[in-house]
mmCIF file of the N, C-alpha and C atoms, coordinates in Angstrom:
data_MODEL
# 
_entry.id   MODEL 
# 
loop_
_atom_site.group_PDB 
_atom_site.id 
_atom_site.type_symbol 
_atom_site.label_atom_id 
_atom_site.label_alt_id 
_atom_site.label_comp_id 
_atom_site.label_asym_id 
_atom_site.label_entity_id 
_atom_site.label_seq_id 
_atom_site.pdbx_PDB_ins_code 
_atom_site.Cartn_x 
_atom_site.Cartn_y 
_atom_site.Cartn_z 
_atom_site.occupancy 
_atom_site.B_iso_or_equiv 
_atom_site.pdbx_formal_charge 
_atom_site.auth_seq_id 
_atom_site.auth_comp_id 
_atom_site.auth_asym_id 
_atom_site.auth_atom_id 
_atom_site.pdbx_PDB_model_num 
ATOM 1   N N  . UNK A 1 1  ? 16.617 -54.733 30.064 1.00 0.00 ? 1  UNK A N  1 
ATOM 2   C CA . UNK A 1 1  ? 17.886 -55.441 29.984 1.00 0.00 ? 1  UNK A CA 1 
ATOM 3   C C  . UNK A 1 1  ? 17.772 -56.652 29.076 1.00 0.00 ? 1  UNK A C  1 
ATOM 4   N N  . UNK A 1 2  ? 16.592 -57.339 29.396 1.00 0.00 ? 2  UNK A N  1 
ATOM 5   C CA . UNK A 1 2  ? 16.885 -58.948 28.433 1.00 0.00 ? 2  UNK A CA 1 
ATOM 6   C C  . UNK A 1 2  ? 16.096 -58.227 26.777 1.00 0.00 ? 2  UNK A C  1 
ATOM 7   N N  . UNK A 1 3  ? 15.394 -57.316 26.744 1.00 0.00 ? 3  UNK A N  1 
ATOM 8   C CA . UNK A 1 3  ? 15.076 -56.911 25.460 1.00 0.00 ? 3  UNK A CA 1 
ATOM 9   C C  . UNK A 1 3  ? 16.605 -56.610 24.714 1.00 0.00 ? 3  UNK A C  1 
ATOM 10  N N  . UNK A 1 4  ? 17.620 -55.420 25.462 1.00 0.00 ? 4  UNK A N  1 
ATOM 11  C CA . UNK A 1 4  ? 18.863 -55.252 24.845 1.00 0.00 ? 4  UNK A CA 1 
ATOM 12  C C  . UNK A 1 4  ? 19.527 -56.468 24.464 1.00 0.00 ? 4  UNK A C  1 
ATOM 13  N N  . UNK A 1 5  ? 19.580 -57.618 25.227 1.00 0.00 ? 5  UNK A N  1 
ATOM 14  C CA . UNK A 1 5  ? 20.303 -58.705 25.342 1.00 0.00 ? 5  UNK A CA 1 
ATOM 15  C C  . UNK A 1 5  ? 19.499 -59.469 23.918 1.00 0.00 ? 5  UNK A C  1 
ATOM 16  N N  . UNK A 1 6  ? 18.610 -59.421 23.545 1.00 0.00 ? 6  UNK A N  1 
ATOM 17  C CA . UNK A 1 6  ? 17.594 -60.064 22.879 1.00 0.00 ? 6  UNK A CA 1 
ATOM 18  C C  . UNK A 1 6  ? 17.820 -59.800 21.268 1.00 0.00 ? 6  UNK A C  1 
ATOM 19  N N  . UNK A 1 7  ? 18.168 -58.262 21.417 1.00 0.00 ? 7  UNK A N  1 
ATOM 20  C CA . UNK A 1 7  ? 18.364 -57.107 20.371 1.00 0.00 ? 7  UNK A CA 1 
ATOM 21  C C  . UNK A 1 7  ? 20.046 -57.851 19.842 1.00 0.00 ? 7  UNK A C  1 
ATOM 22  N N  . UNK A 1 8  ? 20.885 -57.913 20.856 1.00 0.00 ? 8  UNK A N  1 
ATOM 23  C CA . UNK A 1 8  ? 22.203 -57.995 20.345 1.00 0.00 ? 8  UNK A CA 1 
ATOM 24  C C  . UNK A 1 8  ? 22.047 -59.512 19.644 1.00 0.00 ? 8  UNK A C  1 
ATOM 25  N N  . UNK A 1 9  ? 21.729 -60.545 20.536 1.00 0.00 ? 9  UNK A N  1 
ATOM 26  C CA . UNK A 1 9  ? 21.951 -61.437 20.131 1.00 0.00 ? 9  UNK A CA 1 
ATOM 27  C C  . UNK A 1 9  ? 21.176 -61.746 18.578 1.00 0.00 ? 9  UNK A C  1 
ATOM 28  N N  . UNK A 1 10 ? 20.089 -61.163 17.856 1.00 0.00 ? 10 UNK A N  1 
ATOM 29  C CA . UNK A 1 10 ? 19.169 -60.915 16.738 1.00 0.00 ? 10 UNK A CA 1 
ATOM 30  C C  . UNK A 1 10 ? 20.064 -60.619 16.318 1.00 0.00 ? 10 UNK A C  1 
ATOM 31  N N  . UNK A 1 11 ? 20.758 -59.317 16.422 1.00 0.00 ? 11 UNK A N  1 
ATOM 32  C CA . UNK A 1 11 ? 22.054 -59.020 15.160 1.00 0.00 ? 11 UNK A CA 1 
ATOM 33  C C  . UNK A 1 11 ? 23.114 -59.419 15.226 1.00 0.00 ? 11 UNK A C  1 
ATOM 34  N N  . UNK A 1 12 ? 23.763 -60.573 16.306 1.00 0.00 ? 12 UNK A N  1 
ATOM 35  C CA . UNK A 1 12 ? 24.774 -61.320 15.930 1.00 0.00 ? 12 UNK A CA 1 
ATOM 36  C C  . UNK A 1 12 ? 24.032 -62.014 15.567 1.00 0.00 ? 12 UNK A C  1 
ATOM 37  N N  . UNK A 1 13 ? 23.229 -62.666 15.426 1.00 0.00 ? 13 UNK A N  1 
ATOM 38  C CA . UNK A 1 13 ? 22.940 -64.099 14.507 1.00 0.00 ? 13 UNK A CA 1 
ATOM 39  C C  . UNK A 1 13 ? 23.014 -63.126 12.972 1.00 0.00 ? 13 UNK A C  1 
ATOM 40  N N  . UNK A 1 14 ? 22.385 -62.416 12.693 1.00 0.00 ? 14 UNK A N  1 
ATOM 41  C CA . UNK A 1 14 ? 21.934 -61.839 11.664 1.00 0.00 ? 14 UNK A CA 1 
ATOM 42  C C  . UNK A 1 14 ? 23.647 -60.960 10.973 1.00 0.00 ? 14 UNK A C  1 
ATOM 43  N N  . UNK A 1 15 ? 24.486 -60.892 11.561 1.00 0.00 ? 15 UNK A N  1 
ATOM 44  C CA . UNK A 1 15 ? 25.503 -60.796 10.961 1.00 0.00 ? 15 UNK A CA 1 
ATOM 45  C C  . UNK A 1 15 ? 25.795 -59.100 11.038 1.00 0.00 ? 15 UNK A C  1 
ATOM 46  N N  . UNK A 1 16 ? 25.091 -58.460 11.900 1.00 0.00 ? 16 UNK A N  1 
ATOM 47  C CA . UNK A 1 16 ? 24.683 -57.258 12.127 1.00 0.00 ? 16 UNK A CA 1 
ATOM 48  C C  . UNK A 1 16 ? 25.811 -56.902 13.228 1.00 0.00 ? 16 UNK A C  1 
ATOM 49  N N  . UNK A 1 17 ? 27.245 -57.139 13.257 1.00 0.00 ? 17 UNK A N  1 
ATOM 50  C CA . UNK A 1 17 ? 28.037 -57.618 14.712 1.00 0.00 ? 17 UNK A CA 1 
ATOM 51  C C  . UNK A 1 17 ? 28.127 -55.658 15.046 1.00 0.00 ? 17 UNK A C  1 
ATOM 52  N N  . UNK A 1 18 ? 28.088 -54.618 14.567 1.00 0.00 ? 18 UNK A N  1 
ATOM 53  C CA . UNK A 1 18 ? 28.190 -53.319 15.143 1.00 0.00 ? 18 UNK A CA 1 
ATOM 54  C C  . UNK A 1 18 ? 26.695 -52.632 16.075 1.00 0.00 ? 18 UNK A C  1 
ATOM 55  N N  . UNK A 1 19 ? 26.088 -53.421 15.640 1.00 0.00 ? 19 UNK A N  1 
ATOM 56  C CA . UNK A 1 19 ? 24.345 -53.067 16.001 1.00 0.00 ? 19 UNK A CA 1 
ATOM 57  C C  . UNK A 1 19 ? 24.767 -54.022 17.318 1.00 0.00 ? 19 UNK A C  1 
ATOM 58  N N  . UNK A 1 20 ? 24.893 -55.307 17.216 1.00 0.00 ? 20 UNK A N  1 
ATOM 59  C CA . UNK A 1 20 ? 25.142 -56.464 18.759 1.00 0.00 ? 20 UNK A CA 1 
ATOM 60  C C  . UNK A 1 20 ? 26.310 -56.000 19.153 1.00 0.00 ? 20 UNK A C  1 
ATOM 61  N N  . UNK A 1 21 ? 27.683 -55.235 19.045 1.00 0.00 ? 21 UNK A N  1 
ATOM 62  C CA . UNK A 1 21 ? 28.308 -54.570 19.800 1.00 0.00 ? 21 UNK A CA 1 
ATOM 63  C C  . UNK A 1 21 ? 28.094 -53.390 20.912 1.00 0.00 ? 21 UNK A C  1 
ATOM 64  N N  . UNK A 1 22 ? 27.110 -52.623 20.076 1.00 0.00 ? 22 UNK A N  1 
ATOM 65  C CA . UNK A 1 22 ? 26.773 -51.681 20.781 1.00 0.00 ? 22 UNK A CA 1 
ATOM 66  C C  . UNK A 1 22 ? 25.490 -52.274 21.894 1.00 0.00 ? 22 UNK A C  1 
ATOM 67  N N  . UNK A 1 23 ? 24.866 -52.747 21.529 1.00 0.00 ? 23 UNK A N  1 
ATOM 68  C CA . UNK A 1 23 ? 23.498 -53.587 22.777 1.00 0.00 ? 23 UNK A CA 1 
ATOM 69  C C  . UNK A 1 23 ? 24.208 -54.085 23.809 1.00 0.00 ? 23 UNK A C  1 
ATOM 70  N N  . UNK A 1 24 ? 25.174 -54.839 23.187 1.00 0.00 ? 24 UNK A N  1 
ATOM 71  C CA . UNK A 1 24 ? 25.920 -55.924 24.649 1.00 0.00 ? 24 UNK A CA 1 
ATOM 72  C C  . UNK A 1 24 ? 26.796 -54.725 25.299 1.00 0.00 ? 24 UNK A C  1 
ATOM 73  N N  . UNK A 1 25 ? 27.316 -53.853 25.005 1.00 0.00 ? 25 UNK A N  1 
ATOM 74  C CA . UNK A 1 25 ? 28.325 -52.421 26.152 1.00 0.00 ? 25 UNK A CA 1 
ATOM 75  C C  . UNK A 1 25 ? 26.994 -51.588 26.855 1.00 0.00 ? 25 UNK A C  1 
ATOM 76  N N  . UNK A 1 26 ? 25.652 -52.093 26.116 1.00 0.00 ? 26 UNK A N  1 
ATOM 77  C CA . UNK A 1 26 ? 25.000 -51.250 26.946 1.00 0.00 ? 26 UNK A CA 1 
ATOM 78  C C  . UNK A 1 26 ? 24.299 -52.725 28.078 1.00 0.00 ? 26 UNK A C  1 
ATOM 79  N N  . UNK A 1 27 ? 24.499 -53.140 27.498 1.00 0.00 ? 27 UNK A N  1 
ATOM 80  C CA . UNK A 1 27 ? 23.653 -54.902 28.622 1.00 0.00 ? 27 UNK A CA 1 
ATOM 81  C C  . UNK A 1 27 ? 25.275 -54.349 30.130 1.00 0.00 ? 27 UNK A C  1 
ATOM 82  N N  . UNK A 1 28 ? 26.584 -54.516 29.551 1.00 0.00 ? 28 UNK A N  1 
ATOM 83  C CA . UNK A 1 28 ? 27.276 -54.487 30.566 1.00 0.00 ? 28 UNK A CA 1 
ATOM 84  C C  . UNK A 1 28 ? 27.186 -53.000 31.377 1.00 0.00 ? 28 UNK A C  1 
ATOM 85  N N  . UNK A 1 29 ? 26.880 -52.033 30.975 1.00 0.00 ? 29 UNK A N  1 
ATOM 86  C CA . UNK A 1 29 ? 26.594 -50.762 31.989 1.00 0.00 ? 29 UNK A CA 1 
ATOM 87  C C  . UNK A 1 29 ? 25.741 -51.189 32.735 1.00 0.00 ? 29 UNK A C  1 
ATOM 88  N N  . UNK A 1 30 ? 24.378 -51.675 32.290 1.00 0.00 ? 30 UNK A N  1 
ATOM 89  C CA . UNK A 1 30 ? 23.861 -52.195 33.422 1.00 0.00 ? 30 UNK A CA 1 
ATOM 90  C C  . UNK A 1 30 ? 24.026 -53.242 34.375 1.00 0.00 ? 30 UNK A C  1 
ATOM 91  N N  . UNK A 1 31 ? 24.555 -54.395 33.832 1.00 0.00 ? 31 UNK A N  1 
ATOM 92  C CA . UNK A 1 31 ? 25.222 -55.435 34.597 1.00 0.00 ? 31 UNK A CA 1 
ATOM 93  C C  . UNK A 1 31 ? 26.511 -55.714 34.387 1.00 0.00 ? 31 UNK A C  1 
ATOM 94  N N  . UNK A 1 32 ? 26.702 -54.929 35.535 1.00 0.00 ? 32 UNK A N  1 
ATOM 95  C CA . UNK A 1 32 ? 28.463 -55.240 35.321 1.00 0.00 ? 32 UNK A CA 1 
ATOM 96  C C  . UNK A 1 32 ? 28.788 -56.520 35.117 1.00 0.00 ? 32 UNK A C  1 
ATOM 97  N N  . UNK A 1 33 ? 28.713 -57.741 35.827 1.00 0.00 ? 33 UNK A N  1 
ATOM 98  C CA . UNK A 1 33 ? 29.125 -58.634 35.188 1.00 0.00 ? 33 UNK A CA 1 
ATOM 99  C C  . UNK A 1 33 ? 28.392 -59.788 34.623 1.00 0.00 ? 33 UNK A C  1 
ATOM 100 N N  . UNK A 1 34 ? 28.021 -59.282 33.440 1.00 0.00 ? 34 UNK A N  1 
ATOM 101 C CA . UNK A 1 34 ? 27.157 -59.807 32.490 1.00 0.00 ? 34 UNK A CA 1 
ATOM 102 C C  . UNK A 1 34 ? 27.759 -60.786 31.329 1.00 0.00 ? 34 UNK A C  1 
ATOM 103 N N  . UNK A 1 35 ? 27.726 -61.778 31.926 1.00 0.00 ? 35 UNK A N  1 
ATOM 104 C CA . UNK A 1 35 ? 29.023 -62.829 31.092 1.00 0.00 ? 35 UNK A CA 1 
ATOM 105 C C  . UNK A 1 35 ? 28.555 -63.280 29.627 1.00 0.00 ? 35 UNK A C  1 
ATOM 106 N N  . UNK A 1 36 ? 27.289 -63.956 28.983 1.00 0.00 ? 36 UNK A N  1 
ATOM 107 C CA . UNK A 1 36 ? 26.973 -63.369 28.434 1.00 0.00 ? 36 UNK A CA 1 
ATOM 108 C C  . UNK A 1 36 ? 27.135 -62.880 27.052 1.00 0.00 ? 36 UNK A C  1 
ATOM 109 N N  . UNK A 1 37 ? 26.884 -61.592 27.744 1.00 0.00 ? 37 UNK A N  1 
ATOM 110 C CA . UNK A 1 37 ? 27.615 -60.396 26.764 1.00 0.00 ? 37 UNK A CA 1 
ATOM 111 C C  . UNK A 1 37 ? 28.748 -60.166 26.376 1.00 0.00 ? 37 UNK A C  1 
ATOM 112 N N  . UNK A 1 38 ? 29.199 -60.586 27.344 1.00 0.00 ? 38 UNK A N  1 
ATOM 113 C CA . UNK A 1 38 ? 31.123 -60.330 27.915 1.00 0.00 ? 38 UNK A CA 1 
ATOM 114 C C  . UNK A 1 38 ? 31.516 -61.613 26.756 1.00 0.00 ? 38 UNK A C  1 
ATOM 115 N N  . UNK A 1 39 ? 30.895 -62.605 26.556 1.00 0.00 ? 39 UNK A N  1 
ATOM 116 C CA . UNK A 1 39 ? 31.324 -64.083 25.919 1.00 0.00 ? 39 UNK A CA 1 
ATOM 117 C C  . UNK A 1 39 ? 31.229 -64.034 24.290 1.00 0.00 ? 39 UNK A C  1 
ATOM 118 N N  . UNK A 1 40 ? 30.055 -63.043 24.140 1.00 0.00 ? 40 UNK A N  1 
ATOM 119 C CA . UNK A 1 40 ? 29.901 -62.554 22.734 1.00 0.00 ? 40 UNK A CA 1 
ATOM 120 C C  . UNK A 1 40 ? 30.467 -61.445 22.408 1.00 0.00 ? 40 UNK A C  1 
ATOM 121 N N  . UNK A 1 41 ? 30.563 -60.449 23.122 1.00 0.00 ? 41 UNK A N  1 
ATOM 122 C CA . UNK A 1 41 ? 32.125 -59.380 22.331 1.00 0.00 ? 41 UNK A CA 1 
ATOM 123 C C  . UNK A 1 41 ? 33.665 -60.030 22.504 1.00 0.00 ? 41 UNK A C  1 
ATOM 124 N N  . UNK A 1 42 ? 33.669 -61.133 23.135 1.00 0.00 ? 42 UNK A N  1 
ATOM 125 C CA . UNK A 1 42 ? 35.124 -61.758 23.576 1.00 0.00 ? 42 UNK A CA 1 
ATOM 126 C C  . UNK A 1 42 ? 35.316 -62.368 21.688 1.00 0.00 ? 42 UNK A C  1 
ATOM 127 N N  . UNK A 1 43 ? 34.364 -62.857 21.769 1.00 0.00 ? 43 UNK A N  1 
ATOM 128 C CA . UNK A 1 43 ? 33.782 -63.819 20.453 1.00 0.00 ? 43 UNK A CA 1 
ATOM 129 C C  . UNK A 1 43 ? 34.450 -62.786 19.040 1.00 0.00 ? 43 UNK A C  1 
ATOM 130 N N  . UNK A 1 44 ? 33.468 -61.850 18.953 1.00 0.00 ? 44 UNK A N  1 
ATOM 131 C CA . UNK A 1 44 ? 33.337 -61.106 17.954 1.00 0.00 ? 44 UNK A CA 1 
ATOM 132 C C  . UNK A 1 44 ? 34.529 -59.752 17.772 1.00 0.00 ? 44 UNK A C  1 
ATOM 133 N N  . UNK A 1 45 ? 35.233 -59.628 19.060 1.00 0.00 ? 45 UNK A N  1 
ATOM 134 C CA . UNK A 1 45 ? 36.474 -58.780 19.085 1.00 0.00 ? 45 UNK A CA 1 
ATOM 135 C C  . UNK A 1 45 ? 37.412 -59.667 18.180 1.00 0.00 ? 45 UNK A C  1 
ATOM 136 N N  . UNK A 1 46 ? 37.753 -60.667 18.115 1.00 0.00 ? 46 UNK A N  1 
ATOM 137 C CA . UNK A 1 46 ? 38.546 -61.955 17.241 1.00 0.00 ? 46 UNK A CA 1 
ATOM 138 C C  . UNK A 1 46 ? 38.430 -61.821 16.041 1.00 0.00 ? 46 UNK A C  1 
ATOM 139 N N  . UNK A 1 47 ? 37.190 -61.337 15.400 1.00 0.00 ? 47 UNK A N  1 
ATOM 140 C CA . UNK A 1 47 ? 37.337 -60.902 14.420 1.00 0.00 ? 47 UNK A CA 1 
ATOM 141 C C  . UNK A 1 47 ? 36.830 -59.868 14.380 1.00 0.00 ? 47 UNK A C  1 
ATOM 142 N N  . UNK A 1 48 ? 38.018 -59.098 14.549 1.00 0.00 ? 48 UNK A N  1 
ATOM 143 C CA . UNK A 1 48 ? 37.631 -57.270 14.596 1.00 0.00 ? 48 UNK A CA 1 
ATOM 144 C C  . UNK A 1 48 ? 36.517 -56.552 14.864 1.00 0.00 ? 48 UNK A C  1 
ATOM 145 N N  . UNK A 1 49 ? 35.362 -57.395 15.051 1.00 0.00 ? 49 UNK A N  1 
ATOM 146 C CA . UNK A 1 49 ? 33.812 -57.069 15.330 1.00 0.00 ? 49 UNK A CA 1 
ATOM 147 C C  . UNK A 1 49 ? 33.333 -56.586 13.626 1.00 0.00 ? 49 UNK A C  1 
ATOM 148 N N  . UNK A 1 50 ? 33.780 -57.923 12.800 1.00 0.00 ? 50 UNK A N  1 
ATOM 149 C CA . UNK A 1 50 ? 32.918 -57.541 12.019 1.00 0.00 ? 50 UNK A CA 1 
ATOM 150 C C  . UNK A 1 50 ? 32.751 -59.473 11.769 1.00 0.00 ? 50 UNK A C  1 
ATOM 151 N N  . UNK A 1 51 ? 31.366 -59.580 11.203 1.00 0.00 ? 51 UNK A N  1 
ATOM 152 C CA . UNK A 1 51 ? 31.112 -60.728 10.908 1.00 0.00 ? 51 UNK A CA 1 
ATOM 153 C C  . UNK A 1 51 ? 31.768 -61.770 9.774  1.00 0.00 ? 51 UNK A C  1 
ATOM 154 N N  . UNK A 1 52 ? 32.369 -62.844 9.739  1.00 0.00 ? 52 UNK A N  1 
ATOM 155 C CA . UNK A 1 52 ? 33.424 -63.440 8.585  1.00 0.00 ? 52 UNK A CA 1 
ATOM 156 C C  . UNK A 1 52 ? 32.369 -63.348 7.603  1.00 0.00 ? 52 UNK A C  1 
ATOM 157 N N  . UNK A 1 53 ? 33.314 -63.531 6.244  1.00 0.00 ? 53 UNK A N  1 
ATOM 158 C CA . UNK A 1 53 ? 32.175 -63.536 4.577  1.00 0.00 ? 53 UNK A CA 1 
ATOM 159 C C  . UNK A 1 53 ? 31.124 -64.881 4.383  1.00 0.00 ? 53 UNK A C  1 
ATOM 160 N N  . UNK A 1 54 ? 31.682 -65.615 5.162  1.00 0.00 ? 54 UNK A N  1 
ATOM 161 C CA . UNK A 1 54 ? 30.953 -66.971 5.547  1.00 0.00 ? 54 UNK A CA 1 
ATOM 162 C C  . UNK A 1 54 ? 30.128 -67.324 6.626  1.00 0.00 ? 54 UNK A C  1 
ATOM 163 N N  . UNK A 1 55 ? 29.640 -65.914 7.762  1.00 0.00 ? 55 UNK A N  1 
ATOM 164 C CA . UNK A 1 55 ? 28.769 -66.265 8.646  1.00 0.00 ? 55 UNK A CA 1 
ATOM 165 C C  . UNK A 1 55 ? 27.678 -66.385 8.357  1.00 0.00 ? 55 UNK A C  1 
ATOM 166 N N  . UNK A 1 56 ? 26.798 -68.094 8.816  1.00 0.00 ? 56 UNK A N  1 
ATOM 167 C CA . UNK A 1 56 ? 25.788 -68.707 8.913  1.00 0.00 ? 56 UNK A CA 1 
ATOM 168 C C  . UNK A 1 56 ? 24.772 -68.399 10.177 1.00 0.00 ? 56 UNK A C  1 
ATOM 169 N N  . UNK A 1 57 ? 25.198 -67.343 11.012 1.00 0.00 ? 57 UNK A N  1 
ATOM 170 C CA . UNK A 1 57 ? 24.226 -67.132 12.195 1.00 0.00 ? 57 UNK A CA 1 
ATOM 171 C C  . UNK A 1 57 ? 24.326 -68.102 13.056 1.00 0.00 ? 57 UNK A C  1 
ATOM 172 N N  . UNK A 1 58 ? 25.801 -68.679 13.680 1.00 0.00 ? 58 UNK A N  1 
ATOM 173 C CA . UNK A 1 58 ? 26.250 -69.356 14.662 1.00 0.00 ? 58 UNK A CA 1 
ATOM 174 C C  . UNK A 1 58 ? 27.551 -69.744 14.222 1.00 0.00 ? 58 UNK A C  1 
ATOM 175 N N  . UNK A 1 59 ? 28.156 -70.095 15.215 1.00 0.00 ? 59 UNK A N  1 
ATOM 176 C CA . UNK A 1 59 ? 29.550 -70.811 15.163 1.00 0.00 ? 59 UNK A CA 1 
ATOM 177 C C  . UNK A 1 59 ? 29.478 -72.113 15.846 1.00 0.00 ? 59 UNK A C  1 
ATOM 178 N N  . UNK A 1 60 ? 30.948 -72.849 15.690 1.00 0.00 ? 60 UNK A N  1 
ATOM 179 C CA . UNK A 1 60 ? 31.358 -74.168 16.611 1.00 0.00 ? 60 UNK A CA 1 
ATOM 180 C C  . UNK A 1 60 ? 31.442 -74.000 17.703 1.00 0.00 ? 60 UNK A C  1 
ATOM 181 N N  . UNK A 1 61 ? 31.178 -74.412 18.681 1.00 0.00 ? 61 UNK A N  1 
ATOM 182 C CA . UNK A 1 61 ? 31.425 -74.338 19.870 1.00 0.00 ? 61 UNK A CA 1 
ATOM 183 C C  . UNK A 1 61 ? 32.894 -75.215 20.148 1.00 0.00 ? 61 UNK A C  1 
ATOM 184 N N  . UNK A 1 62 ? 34.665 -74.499 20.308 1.00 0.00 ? 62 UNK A N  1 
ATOM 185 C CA . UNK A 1 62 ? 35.312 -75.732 20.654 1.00 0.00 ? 62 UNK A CA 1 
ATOM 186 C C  . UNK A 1 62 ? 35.843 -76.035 22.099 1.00 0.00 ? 62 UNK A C  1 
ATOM 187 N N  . UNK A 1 63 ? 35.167 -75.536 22.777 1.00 0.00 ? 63 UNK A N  1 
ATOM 188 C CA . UNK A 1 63 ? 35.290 -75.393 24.113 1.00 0.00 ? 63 UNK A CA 1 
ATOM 189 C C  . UNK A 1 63 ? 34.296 -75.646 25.258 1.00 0.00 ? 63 UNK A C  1 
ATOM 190 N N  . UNK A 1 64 ? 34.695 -76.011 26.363 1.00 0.00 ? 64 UNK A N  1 
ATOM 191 C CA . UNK A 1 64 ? 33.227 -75.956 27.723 1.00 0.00 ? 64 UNK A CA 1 
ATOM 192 C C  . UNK A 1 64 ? 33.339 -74.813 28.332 1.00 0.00 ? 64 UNK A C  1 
# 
């Protein structure tokens, strides 16, 4: 589980957002509520699940 989790988050930094789509739906089969995961496809559904022409391998945080 934290290797998948490990895997997605490597290719969202890396701009890889279809490779970290598919890791994080498999992180949530196993844990259903795997927030998480759930926080980074919430993220990356916003922009269609593909990475902007300007991703640096993180965003702003504008929220708690």
């Amino acid at each position: 589980m934290f290797c998948q989790f490990e895997e997605a988050e490597q290719s969202y930094e890396a701009g890889d957002w279809t490779s970290a789509t598919n890791r994080l739906f498999e992180c949530q089969q196993i844990l259903k509520d795997d927030k998480p995961a759930r926080n980074l496809i919430n993220v990356m559904s916003r922009f269609n699940f593909h990475a902007p022409a300007d991703w640096a391998g993180s965003r702003h945080l504008t929220e708690k």
